[in-house]
C-alpha positions as CSV (number, residue, x, y, z in Angstrom):
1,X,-138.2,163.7,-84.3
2,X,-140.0,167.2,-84.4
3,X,-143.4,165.3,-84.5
4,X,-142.8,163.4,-81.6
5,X,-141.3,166.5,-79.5
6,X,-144.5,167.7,-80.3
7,X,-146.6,165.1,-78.7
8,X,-144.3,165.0,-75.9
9,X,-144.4,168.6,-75.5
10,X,-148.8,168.3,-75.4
11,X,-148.5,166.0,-72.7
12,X,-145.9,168.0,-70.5
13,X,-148.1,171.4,-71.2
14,X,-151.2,169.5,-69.4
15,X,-149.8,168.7,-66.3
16,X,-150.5,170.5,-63.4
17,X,-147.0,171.8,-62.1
18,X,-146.1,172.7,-66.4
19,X,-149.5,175.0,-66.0
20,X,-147.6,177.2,-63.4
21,X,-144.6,177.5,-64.6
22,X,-143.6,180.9,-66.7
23,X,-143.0,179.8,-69.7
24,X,-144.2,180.3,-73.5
25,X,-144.9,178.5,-75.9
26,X,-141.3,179.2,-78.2
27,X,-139.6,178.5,-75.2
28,X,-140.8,175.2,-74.0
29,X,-139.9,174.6,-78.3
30,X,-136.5,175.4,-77.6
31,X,-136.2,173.5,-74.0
32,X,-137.4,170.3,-75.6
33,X,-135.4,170.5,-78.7
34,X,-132.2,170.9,-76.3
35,X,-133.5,168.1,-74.6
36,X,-134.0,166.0,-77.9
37,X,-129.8,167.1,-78.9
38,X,-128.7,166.3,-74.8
39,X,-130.8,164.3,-73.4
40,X,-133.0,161.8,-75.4
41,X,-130.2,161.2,-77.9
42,X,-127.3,160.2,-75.0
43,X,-129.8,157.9,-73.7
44,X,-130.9,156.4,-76.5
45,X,-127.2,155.5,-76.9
46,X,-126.6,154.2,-73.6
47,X,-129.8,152.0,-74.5
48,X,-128.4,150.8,-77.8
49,X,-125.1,149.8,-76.3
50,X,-126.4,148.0,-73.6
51,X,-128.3,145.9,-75.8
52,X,-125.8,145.2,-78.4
53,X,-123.3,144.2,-75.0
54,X,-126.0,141.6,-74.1
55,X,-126.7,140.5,-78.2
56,X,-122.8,140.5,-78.4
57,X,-122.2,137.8,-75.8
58,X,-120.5,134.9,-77.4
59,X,-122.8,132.1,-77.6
60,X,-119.7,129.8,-76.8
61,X,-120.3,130.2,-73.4
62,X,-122.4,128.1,-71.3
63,X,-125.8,128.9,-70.5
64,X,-124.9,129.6,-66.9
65,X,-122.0,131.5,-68.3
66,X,-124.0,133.9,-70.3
67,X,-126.8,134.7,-68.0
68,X,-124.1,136.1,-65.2
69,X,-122.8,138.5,-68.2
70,X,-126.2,139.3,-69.0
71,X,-127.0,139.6,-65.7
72,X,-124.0,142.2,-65.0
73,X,-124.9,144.4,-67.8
74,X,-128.5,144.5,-66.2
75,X,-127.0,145.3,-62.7
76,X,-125.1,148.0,-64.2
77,X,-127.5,149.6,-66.3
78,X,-130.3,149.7,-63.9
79,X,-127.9,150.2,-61.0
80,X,-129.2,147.4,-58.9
81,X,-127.8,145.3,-56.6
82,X,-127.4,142.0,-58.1
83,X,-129.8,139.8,-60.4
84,X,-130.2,135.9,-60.9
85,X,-132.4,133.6,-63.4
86,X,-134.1,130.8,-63.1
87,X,-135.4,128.6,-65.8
88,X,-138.7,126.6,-65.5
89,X,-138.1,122.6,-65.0
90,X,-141.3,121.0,-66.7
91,X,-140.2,117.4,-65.7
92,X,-139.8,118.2,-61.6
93,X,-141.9,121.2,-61.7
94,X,-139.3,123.2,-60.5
95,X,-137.3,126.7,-61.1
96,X,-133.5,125.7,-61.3
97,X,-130.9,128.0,-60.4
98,X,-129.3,129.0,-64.0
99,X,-127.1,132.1,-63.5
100,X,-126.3,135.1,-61.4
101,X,-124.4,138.4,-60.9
102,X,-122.2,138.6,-59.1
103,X,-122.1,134.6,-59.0
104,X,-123.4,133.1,-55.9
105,X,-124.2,129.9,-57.3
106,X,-122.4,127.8,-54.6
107,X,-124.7,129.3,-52.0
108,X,-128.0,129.8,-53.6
109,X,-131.0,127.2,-53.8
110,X,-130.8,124.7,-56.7
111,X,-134.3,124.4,-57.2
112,X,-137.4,126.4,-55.4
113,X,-140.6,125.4,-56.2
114,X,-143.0,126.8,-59.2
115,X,-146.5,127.1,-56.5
116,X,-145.7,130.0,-54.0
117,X,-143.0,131.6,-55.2
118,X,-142.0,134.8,-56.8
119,X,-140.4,133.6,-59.8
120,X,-143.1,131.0,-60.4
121,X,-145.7,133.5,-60.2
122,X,-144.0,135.1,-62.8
123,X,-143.5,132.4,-65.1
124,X,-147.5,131.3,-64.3
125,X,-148.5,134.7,-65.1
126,X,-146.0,135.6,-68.1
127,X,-145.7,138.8,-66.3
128,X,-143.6,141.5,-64.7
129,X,-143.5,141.1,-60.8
130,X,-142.4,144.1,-58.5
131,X,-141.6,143.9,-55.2
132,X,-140.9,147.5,-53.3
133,X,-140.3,145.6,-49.8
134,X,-139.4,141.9,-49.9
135,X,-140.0,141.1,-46.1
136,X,-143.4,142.0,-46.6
137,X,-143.7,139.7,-49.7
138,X,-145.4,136.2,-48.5
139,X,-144.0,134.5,-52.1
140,X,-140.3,135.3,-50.9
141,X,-139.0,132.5,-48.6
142,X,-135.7,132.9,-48.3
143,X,-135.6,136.0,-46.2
144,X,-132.9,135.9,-44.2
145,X,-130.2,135.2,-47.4
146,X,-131.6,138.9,-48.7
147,X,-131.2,140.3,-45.2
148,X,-127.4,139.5,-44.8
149,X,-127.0,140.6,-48.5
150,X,-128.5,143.8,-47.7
151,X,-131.4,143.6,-50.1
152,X,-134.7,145.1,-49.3
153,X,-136.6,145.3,-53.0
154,X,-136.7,143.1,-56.3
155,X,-138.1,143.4,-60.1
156,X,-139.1,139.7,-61.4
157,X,-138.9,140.0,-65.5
158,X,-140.2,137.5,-67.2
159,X,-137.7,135.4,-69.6
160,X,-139.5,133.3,-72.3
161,X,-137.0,131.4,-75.1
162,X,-139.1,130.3,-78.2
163,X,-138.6,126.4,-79.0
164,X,-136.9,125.6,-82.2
165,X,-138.4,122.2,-83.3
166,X,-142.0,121.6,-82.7
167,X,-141.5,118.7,-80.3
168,X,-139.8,121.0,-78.1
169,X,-141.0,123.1,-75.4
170,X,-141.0,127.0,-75.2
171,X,-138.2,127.6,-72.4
172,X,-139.6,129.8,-69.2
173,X,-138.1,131.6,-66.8
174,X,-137.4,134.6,-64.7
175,X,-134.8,137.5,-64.0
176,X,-134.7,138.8,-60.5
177,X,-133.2,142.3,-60.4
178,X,-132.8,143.4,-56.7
179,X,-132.3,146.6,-55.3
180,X,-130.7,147.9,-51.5
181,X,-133.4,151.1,-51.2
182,X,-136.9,149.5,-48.8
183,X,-140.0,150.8,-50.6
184,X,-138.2,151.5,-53.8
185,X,-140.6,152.8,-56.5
186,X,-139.7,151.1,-59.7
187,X,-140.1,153.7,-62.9
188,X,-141.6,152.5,-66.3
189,X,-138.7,153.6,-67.7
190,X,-136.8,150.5,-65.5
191,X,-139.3,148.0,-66.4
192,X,-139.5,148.5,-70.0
193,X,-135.5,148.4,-70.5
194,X,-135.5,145.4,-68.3
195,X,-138.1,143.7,-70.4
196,X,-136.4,144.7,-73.6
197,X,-132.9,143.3,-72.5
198,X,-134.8,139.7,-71.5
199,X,-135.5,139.8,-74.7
200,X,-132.6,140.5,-76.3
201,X,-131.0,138.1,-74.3
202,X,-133.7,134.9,-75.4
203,X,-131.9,135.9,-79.3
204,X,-128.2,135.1,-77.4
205,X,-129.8,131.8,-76.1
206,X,-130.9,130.8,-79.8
207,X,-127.8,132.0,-81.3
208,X,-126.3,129.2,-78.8
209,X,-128.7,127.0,-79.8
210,X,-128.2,127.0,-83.4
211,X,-124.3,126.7,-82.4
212,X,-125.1,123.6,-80.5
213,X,-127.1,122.3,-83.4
214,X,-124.2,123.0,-85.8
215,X,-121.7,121.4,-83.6
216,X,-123.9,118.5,-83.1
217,X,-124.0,117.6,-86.5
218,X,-120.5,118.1,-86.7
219,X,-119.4,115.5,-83.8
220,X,-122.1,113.3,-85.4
221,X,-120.1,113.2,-88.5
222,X,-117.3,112.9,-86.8
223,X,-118.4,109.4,-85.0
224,X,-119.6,107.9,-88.3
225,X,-116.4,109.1,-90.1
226,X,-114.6,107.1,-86.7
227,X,-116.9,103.9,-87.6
228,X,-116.1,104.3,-91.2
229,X,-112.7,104.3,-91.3
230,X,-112.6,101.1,-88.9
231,X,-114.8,99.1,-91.3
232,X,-111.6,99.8,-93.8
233,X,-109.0,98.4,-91.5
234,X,-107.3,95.2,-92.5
235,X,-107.7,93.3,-89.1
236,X,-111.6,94.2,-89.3
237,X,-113.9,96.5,-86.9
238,X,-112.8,95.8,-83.1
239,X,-115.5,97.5,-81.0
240,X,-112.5,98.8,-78.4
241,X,-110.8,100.5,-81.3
242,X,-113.5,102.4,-82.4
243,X,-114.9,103.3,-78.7
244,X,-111.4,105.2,-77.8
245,X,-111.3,106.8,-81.1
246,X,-115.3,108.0,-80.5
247,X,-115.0,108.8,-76.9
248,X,-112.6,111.6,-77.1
249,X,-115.3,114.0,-79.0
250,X,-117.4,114.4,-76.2
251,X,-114.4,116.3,-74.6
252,X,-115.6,119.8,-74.4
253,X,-119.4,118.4,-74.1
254,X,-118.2,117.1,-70.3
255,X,-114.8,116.2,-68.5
256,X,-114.9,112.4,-69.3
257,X,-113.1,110.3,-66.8
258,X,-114.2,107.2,-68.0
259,X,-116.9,105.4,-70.3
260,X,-118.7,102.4,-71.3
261,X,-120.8,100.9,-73.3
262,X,-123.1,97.6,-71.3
263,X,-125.2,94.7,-73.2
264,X,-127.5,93.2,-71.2
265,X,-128.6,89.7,-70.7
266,X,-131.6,88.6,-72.9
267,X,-133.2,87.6,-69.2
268,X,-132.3,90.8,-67.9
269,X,-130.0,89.1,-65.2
270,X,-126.9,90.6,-66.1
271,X,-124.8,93.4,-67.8
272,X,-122.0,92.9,-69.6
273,X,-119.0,95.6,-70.2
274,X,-118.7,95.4,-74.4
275,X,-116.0,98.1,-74.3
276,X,-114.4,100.7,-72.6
277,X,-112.3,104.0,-72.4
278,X,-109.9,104.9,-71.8
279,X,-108.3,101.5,-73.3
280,X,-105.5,101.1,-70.7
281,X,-105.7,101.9,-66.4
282,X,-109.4,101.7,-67.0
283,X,-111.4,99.8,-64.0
284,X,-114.1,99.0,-67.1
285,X,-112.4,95.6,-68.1
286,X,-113.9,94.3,-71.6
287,X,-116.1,91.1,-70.8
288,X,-117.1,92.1,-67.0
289,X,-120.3,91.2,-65.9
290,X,-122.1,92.2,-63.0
291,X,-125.6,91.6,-61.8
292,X,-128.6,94.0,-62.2
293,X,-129.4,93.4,-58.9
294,X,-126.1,94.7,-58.0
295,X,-126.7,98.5,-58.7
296,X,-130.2,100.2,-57.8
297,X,-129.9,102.2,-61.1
298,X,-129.7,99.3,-63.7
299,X,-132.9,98.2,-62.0
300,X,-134.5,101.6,-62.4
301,X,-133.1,101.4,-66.3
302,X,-134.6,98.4,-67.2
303,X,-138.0,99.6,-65.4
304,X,-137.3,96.9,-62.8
305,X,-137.5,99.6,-59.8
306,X,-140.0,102.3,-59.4
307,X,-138.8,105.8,-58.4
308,X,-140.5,108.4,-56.5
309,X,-138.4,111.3,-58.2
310,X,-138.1,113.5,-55.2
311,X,-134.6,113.4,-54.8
312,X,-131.7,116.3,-55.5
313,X,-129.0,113.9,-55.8
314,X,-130.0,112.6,-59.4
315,X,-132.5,113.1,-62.3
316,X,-134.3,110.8,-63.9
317,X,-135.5,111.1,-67.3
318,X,-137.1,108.8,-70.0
319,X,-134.2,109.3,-72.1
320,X,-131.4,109.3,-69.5
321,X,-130.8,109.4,-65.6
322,X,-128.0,111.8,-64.1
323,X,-126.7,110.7,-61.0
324,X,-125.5,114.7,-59.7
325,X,-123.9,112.9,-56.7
326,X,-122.7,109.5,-56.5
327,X,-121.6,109.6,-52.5
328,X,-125.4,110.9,-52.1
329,X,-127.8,108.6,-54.2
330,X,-129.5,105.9,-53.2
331,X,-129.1,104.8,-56.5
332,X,-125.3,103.8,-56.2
333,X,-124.4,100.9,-54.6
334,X,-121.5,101.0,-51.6
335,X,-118.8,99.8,-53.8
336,X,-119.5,101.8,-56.8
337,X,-119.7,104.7,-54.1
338,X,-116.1,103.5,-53.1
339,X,-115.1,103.6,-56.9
340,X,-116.3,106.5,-57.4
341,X,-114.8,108.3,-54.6
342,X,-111.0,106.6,-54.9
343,X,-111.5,107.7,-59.4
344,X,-112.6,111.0,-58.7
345,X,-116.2,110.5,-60.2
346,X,-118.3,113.2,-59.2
347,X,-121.3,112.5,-61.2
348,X,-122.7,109.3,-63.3
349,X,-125.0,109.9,-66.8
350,X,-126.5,106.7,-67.8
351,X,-127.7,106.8,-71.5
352,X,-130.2,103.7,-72.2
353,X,-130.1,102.6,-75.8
354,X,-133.4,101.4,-77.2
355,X,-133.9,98.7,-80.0
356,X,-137.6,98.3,-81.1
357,X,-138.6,99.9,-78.2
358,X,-136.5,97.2,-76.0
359,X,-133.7,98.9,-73.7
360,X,-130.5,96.1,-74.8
361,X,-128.0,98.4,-74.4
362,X,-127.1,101.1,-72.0
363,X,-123.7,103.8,-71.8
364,X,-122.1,105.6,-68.5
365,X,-120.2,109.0,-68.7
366,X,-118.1,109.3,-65.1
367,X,-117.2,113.0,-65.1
368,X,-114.9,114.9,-63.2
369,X,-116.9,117.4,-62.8
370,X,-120.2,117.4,-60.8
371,X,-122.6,117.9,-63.4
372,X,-126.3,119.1,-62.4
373,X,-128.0,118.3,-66.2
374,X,-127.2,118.3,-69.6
375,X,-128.5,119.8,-72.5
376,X,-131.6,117.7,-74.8
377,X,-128.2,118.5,-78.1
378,X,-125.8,117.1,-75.6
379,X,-128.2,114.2,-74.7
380,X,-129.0,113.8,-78.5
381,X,-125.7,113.7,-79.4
382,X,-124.9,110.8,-76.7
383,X,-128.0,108.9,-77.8
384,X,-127.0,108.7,-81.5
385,X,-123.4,107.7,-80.8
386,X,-124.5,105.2,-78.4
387,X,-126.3,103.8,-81.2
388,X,-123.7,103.8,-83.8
389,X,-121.6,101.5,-81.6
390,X,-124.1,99.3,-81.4
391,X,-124.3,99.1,-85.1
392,X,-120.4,98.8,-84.8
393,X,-120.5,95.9,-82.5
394,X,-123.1,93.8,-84.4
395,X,-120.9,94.3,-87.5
396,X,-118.2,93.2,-85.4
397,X,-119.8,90.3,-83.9
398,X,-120.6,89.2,-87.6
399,X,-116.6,89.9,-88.9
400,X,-115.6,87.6,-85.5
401,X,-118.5,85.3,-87.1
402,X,-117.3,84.9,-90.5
403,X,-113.4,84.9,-89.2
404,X,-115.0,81.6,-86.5
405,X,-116.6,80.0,-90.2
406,X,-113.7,78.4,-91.2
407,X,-112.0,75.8,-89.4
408,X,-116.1,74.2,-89.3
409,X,-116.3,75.4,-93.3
410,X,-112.9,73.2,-94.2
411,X,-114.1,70.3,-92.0
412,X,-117.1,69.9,-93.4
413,X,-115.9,70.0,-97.1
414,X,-113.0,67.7,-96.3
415,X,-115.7,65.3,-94.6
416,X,-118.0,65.8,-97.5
417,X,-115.5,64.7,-100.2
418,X,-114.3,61.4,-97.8
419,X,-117.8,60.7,-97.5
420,X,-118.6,60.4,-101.4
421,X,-115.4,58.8,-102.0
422,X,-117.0,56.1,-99.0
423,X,-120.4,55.7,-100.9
424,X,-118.5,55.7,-104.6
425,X,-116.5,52.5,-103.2
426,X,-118.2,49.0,-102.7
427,X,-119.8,49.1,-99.1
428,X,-117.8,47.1,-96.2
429,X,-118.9,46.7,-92.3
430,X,-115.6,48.7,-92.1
431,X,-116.8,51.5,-94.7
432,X,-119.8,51.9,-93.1
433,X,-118.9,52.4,-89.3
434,X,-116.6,55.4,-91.7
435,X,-119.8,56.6,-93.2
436,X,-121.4,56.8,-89.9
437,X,-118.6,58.9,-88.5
438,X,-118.5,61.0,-91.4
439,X,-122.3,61.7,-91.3
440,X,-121.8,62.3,-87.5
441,X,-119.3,64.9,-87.9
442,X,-120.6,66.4,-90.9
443,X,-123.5,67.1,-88.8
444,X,-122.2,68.4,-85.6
445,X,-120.5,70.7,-87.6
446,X,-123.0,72.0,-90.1
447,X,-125.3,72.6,-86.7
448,X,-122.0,74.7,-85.2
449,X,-122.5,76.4,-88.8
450,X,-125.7,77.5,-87.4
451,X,-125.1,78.6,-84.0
452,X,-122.4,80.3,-84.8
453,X,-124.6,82.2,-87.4
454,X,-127.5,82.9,-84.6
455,X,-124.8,83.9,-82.6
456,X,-124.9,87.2,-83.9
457,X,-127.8,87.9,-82.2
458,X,-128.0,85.3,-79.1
459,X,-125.6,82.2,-77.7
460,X,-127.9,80.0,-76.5
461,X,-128.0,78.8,-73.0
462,X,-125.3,78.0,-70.6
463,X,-124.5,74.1,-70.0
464,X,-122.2,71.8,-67.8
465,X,-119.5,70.9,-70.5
466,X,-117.0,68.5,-70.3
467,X,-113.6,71.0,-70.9
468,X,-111.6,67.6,-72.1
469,X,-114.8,66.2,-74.6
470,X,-114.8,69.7,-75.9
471,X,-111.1,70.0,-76.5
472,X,-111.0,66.8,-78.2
473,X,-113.7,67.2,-80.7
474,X,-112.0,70.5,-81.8
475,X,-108.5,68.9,-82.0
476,X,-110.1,66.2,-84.4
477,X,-111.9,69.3,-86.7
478,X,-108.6,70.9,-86.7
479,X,-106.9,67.7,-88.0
480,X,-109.2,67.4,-90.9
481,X,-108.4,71.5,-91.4
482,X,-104.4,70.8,-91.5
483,X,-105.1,68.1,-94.4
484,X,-107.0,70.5,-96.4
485,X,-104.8,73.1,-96.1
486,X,-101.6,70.5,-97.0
487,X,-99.6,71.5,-93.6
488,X,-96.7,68.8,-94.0
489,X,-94.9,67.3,-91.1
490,X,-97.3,68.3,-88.5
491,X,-97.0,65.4,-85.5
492,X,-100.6,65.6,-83.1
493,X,-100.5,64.9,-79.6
494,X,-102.7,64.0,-77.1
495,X,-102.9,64.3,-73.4
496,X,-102.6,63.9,-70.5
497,X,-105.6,64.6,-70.0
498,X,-108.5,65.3,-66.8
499,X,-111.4,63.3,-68.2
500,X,-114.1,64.8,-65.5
501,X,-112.9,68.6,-65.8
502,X,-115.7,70.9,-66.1
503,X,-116.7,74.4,-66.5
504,X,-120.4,76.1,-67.0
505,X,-120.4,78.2,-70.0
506,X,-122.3,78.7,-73.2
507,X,-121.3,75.6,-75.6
508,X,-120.4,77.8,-78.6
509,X,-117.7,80.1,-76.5
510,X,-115.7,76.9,-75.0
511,X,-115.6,76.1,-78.9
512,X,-114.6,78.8,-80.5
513,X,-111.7,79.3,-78.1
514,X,-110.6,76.1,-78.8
515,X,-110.7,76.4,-82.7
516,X,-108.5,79.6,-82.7
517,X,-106.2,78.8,-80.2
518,X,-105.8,75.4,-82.2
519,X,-105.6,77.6,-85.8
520,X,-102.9,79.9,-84.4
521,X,-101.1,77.3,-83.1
522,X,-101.1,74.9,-86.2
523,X,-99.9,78.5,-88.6
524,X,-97.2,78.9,-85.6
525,X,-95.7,75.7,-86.8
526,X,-92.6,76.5,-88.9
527,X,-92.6,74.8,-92.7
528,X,-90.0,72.1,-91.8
529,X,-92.4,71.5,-89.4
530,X,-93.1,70.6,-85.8
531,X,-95.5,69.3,-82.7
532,X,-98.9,70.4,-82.0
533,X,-100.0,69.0,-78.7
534,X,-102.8,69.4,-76.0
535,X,-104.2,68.6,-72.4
536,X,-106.0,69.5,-69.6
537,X,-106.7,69.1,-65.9
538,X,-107.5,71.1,-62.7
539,X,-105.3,73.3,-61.0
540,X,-107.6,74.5,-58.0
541,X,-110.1,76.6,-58.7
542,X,-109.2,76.3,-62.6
543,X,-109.9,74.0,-65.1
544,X,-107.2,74.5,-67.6
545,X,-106.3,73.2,-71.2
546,X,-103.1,73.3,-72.6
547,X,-102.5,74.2,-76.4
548,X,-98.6,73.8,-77.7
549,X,-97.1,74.2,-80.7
550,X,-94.1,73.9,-82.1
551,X,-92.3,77.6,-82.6
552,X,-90.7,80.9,-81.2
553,X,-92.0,84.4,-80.3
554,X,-90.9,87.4,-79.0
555,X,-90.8,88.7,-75.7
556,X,-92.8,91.9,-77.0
557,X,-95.3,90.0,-78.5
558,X,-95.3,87.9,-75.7
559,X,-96.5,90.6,-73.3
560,X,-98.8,92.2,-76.0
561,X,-100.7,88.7,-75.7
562,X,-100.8,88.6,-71.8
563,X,-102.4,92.1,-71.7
564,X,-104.8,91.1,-74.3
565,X,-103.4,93.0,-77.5
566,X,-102.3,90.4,-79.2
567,X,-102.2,90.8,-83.2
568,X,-104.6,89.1,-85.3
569,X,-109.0,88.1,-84.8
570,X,-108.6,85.0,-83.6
571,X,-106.7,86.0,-80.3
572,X,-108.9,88.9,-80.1
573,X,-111.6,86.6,-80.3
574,X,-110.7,84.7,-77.7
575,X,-109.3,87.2,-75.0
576,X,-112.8,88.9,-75.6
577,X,-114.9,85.8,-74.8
578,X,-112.7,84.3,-71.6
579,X,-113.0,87.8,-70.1
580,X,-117.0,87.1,-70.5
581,X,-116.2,83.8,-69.1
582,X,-114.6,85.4,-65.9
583,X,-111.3,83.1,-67.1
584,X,-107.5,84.2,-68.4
585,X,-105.4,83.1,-70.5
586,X,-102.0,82.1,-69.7
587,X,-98.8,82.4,-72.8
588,X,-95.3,80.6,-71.6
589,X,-92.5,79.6,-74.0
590,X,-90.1,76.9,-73.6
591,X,-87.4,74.6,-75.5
592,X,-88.7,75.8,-78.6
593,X,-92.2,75.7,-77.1
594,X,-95.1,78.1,-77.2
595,X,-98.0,77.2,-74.7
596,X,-101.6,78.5,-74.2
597,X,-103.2,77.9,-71.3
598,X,-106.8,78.5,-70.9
599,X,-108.4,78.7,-66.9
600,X,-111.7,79.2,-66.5
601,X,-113.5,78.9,-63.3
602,X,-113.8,75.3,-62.3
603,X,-117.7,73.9,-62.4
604,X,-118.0,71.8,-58.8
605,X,-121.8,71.0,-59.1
């Protein structure tokens, strides 16, 4: 240190007032070494523990969180008055409120704007701002807040965060220390410690960044490990499962009061709830659908709506929009605004989910708390779970698939072997009006083969469908599936039946109601045997068919199968697709009875 008390003690010998004062040289040697023991080395301490307080803030915190302790130690060390940051928006070209000390968040702007002000100067300029009298300072607006705070002068710092990734931006901001004295001269001294603690405090930031990136990766695992262990299950992957078991991670990302994951309509008429959390006293029912036209902001997700972006009650992103204030946005409809209000929601993320650059899937967080933006790690982490599910529900869509390939499978076989038996035989009128039949059923089935395979990525178009023609044609598949599978003592009955009840739906659905309903009920016929029965007709606004068998169940079970959580694919299969349908299904039991009734809405074109 002696070299440097040298240099130090050059420059103090040249200045004026040092020329007059009666002093030699040995004992301005001794004054500075004092110094150097008293002086210099006590504030070199006080420097080094202020900056290992601010490097020592737990990077747990939130971002907001750790700028108001920050903040504090800056207030303290400099004594100032109080201090605030704001961080550089590139998307709305704004400087958001971050952080302050003490914490006046509730009461100070959210956003100011980057042109004409003092903390976009700063970050335009990358450099320190200082502002001895602030109400004679054109770039400070907000005059009147300082003057009932009793503030009169300000130091701008600048606060620059490298990016991580190279398709990230460098993060930009300010620190605004102010100060109670009017004309205040600010000291190197004070500006150089204030820069040097802004920087320490951009090395907290990427200490919380690499924290965020660690527990990214770990909730990431976390969702696959979710998926895999569904794919392992006995009754197969169910999509509702799996979303209540993957849900619950985001926990400490935001206050989840509700999610869901939407498909959407290949004409971009309609979304569609595919699954829901929480899985009970959830107002996200499995099989909705509601218009696009319904809610202003699936419009703006499928680019069906423009937006002019100059709103504070949302944020709109290419990778997400953030609805801050649901009772606010135009982008909420009035009942969702009712909804929200009566579930507590006080703010909406809507996470699109692209698929070869098509938006076919979308996701809602409804949080508790009234969140102003998320994190691009939070937002990453949402995307790549909402794309997991939707590798989950296509593999789900193929297990229902493969579980729907039977009773068609068996039918087809059994038809196959009559048919050869038919053309092994000499040929008869009668033999050939069974060959016809035979061919004609072989190929309505093969063809149901194939929509139910192209299923897994579309269902073809609604239709006007005769409920009792449907019903039929299934009963007769399912006979040919009790033969093959040598259920004895199994007597078939028919009606009554409504021969003009209809229903608009996709063919394939009405079918593969029908053909579980019937399987179920046919394995629900005890070994000695039994009745297996079924009918339809209108009861109001319902078209309804009747499927009975033979048999007993509990009164547990029962009421499992009312609330949709009955056991086994098939009935999950089916409680799935007449939700879509906008139907219910009806379970009574009777005199040894067991009967389901499906309503769907009646078609009266």
């Amino acid at each position: 240190m002696l070299k440097n008390l040298e240099k130090l003690l050059n420059g103090i010998q040249q200045e004026p007032w040092a020329k007059a004062l009666p002093v030699d040289k040995e004992s301005w040697t001794v004054i500075m070494e004092w110094i150097d023991k008293n002086v210099l080395s006590v504030f070199l301490n006080q420097v080094v523990q202020q900056i290992d307080e601010i490097v020592d803030i737990d990077p747990v915190f939130s971002e907001p969180q750790i700028f108001e302790n920050a903040t504090r130690y800056m207030v303290n060390f400099l004594g100032a008055h109080s201090a605030s940051v704001r961080i550089y928006d590139p998307r709305t070209k704004q400087m958001l409120s971050y952080g302050s000390y003490p914490s006046r968040e509730d009461t100070r702007e959210t956003n100011i704007p980057l042109d004409g002000s003092i903390a976009g100067e700063v970050v335009k300029t990358h450099s320190t701002l200082l502002v001895p009298n602030i109400f004679k300072e054109e770039l400070y607006q907000n005059k009147r807040f300082v003057y009932r705070k009793g503030i009169s002068s300000l130091m701008a710092i600048p606060l620059d965060i490298p990016r991580f990734f190279p398709r990230e931006r460098d993060t930009a901001g300010v620190i605004q220390i102010y100060y109670t004295e009017k004309g205040r001269e600010f000291t190197p001294l004070e500006v150089q410690m204030a820069s040097v603690m802004a920087k320490r405090l951009s090395f907290v930031i990427a200490r919380k960044k690499i924290l965020s990136l660690h527990k990214s990766n770990e909730k990431k695992e976390a969702i696959v490990r979710h998926i895999f262990r569904a794919l392992a299950a006995p009754g197969g992957i169910k999509m509702k499962d799996i979303f209540n078991r993957v849900v619950p991670e985001l926990a400490d990302i935001t206050k989840i009061q509700s999610s869901a994951l939407f498909s959407i309509t290949e004409d971009l008429n309609d979304v569609i709830i595919e699954a829901g959390y929480p899985e009970r006293g959830s107002y996200h029912s499995i099989g909705r659908s509601f218009t696009v036209s319904s809610e202003p902001v699936f419009e703006l997700l499928l680019n069906l709506r423009d937006y002019s972006g100059d709103s504070a009650f949302e944020i709109v992103t290419m990778s997400y929009v953030l609805v801050v204030d649901p009772q606010q946005s135009d982008l909420i409809s009035d009942n969702l605004k009712r909804l929200a209000a009566t579930q507590n929601i006080n703010s909406i993320l809507y996470v699109p989910l692209k698929v070869d650059g098509e938006i076919n899937h979308f996701m809602t967080f409804d949080a508790l708390d009234q969140r102003k933006r998320y994190t691009n790690d939070e937002i990453d982490v949402f995307l790549f779970m909402g794309r997991e599910l939707v590798k989950a529900q296509k593999m789900e869509r193929l297990g229902d698939t493969l579980h729907d390939f039977k009773n068609p499978a068996i039918a087809t076989a059994g038809f196959a072997r009559r048919l050869k038996t038919l053309l092994e035989q000499e040929e008869s009128e009668t033999s050939k009006e069974q060959v016809r039949k035979y061919v004609d059923i072989i190929f309505q089935e093969t063809s149901r083969l194939q929509e139910l395979g192209l299923s897994i990525y579309r269902v073809g178009k609604e239709q006007v469908i005769n409920m009792t023609d449907t019903l039929l044609r299934r009963f007769e598949i399912n006979k040919e599936a009790i033969k093959e599978q040598l259920k004895q003592n199994v007597v078939l009955k028919e009606g009554p039946f409504d021969p003009e009840v209809k229903v608009r739906c996709y063919p394939i659905h009405l079918e593969r109601i029908f053909d579980n309903l019937l399987n179920n009920a046919t394995k629900a016929i005890p070994l000695k045997g039994g009745e297996l029965r079924i009918g339809t007709y209108t009861d109001g606004e319902w078209a309804c068919s009747e499927i009975s068998n033979t048999g007993r169940i509990s009164e547990d079970d029962l009421a499992r199968i009312i609330e949709g959580e009955g056991q086994g694919r098939g009935l999950y299969i089916t409680n799935r697709i007449i939700h879509l349908l906008k139907g219910r299904i009806d379970v009574k039991e009777e005199e040894g009875r067991i009967t389901f009734i499906v309503r769907l809405p009646v078609y009266k074109g």
